[in-house]
C-alpha positions as CSV (number, residue, x, y, z in Angstrom):
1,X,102.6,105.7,96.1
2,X,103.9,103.3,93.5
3,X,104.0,99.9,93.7
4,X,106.9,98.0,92.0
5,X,105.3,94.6,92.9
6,X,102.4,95.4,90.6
7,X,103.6,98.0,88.2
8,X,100.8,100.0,89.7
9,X,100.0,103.1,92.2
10,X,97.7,104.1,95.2
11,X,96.4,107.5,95.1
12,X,94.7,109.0,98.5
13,X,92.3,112.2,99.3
14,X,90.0,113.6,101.3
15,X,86.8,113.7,100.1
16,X,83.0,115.1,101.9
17,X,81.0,111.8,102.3
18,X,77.5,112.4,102.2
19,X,76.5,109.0,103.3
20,X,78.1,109.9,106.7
21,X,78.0,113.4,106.8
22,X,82.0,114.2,107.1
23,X,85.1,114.2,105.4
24,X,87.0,110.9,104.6
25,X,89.8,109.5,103.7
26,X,89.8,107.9,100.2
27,X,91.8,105.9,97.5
28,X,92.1,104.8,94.5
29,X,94.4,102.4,92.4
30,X,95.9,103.4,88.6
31,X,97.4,101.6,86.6
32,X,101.2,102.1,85.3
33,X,99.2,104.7,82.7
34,X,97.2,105.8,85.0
35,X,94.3,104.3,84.5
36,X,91.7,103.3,87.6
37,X,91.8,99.9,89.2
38,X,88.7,98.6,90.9
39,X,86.4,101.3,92.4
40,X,87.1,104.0,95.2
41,X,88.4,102.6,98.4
42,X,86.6,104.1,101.4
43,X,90.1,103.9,103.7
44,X,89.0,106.1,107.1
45,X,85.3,104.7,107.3
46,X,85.7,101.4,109.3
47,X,82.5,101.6,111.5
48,X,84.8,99.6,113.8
49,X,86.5,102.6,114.7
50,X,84.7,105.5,116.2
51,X,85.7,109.1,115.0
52,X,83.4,110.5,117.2
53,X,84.7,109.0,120.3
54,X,86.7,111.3,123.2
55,X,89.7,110.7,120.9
56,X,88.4,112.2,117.9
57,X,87.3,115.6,117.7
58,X,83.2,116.2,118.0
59,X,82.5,116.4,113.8
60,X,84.5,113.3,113.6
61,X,86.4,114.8,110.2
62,X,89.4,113.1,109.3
63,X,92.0,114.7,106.5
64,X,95.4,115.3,105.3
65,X,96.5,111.7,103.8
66,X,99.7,110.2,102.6
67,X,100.5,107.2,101.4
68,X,103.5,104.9,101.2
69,X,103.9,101.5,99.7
70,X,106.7,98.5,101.1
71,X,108.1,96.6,98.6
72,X,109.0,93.7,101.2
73,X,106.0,93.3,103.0
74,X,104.0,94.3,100.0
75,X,101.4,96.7,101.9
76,X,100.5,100.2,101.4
77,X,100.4,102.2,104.9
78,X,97.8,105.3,105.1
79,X,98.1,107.9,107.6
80,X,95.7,111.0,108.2
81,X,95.1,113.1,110.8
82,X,91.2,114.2,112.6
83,X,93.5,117.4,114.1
84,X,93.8,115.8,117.9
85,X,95.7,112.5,116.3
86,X,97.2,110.9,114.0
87,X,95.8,107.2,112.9
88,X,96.8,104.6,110.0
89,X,95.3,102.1,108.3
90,X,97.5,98.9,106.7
91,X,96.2,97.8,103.3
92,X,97.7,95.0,100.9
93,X,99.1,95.7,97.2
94,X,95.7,94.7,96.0
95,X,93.7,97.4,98.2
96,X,92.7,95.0,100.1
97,X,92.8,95.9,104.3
98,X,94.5,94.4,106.3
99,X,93.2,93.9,109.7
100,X,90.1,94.8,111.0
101,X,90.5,98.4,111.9
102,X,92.1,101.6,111.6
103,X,94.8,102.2,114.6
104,X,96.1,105.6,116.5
105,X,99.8,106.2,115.6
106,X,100.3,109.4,118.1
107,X,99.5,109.9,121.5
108,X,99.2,113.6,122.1
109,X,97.4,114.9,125.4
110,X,94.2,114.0,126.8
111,X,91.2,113.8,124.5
112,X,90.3,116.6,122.4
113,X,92.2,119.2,124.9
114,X,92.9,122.5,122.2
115,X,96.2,122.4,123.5
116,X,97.0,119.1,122.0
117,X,97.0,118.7,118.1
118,X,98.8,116.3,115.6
119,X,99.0,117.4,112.0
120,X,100.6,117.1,108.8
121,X,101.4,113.3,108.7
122,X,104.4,112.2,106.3
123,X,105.5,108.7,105.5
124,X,108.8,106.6,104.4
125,X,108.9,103.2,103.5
126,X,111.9,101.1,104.7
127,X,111.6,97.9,102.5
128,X,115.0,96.4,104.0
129,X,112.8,96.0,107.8
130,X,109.6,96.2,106.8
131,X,108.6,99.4,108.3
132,X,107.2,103.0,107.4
133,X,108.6,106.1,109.4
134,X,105.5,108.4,110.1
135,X,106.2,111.9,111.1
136,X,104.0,114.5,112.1
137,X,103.5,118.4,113.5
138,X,102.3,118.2,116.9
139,X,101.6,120.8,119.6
140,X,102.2,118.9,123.3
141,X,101.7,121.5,124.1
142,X,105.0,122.6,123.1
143,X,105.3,122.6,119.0
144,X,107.7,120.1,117.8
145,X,108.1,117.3,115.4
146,X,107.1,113.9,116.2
147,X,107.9,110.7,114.7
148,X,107.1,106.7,114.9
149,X,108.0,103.5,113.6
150,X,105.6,101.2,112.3
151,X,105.7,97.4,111.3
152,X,104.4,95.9,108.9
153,X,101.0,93.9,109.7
154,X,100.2,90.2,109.3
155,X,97.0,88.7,108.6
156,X,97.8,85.5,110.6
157,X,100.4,85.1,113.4
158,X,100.5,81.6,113.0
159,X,98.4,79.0,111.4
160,X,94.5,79.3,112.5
161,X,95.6,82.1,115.0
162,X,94.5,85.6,113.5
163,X,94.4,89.0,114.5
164,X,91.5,90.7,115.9
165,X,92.3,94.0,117.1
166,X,95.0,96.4,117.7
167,X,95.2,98.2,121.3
168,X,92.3,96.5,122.8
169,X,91.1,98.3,126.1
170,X,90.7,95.9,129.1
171,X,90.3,96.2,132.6
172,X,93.8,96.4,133.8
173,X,94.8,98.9,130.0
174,X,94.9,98.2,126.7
175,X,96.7,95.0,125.3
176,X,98.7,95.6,121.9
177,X,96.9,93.0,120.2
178,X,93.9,91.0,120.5
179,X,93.9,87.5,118.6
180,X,91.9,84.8,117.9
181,X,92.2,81.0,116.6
182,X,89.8,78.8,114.7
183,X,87.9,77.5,117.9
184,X,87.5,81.0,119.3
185,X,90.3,81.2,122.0
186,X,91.3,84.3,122.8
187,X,94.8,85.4,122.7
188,X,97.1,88.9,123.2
189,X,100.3,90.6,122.3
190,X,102.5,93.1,123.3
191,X,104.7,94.7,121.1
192,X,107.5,96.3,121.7
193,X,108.7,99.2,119.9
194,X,112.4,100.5,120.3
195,X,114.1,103.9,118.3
196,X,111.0,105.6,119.0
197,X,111.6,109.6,118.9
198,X,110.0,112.3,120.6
């Protein structure tokens, strides 16, 4: 993906890791002539998020990236599928991630039932909101195409108030997001998402 803002581009693969035993999800920055930026930036291996949880299948392998970059918001958004889901990660122009974790863009079936899959991931950029447009194969258990809209992230909400966490599970269900100020206090979000198609 090319980034105008910095006359530079974001390159993402999949790649065996041998310091966790499974394919990830990698990237790289080049230069305008093509040169690399800064070292290899390990994208899917946040040990925040578990691939080997019930919503990941059981050799927690994660592949088939894409990239796309947003001029306006000035973040790169990387999506890859682990075959059940599809998940994303938000990362500034620099590289730099944004947010603690990775997050789960599709909602297929119940965990890793054969039935459900989510493949294939694609990605558009709308720079004039501030949002990508993921699509993706998915059997449910019908095949169709799916597709979401995601916003942009922000670092900070509000002065001293930061996020923590996207859908953070909780006694009565999962909150949207979880946040945080300077002294500690605890604070959530929902979000709400309209134009979704399915």
């Amino acid at each position: 993906a090319y980034n105008p803002n910095r006359d530079e581009y974001l390159v993402v693969w999949q790649a065996f890791d041998a310091t966790v035993g499974r394919q990830q999800i990698l990237g790289r920055r080049l230069d305008a002539d093509g040169f690399p930026i800064g070292s290899v930036l390990a994208i899917s291996r946040d040990p925040a998020f578990d691939y080997a949880s019930a919503t990941a299948p059981v050799d927690g392998n994660v592949f088939d990236p894409d990239v796309a970059y947003d001029s306006s918001s000035k973040q790169y958004l990387v999506a890859w599928t682990d075959t059940f889901e599809i998940h994303a990660q938000h990362l500034r122009g620099d590289g730099g991630f944004i947010g603690p974790r990775a997050f789960r863009v599709s909602f297929m079936g119940p965990a890793r039932d054969p039935a459900y899959h989510a493949y294939n991931p694609r990605l558009a950029a709308n720079r004039t909101a501030a949002q990508w447009l993921v699509t993706w194969d998915g059997d449910n258990p019908d095949h169709r195409v799916w597709a979401r809209r995601i916003a942009a992230r922000v670092e900070a909400l509000r002065d001293g108030f930061k996020l923590v966490r996207r859908e953070y599970p909780t006694d009565l269900g999962p909150v949207d997001l979880l946040c945080r100020d300077d002294e500690g206090r605890a604070g959530v979000g929902e979000v709400k998402r309209i134009g979704e198609i399915a």
